[in-house]
N, C-alpha and C positions, 0 to 999 in steps of 0.2 A: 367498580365498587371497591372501594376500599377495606378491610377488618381491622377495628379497634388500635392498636399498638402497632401490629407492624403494618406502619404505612406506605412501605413499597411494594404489600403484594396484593396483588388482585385476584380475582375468582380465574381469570381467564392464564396464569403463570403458568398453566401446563409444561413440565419440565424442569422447573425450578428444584432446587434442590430441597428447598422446603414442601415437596409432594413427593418427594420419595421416604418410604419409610421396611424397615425390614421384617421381614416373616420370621415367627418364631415357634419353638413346639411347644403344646400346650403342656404335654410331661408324656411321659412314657405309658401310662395306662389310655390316653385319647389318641382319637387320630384328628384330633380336629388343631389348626393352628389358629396365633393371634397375632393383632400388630396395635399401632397404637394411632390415633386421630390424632394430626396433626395440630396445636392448638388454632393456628390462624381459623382451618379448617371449622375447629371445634363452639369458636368464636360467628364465622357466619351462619351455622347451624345454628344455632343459641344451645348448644349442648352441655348437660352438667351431668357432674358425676351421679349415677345412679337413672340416667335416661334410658331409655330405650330406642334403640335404632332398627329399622327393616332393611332387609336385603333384595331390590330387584334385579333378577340380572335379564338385559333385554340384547334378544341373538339378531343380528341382520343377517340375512342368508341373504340376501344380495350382493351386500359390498363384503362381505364373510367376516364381521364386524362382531367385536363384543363390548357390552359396557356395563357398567352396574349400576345403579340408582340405591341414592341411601336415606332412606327417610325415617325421619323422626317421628316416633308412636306415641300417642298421647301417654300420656302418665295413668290413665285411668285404666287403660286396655292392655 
């Protein structure tokens, strides 16, 4: 599957440079950090400014695996 404009990347780039993005502090009174969606990314989500996204994060205790799943919340909720 291709995204919009950049036509060399695909969902499956795992590694590419364009999936790397840096951790940053929110400010000195939070403890919580930010980073930023990569557009390609941004692009096959259909995400716009002012969206909302969810956070799952799902644990394998088998393979002692982690991932996160990022879902987009309707606009109404």
């Amino acid at each position: 599957m291709e995204c919009g404009k950049y036509t060399n990347r695909f969902i499956n780039s795992i590694g590419d440079k364009m999936t790397t993005t840096k951790i940053a502090s929110v400010g000195k009174a939070s403890n919580s950090i930010r980073t930023v969606i990569p557009m390609w990314i941004a692009e096959i989500m259909e995400l716009e400014k002012g969206d909302k996204i969810g956070w799952k994060i799902i644990w394998d205790s088998e393979n002692k695996t982690r991932s996160i799943k990022i879902i987009k919340v309707n606009k109404n909720e």
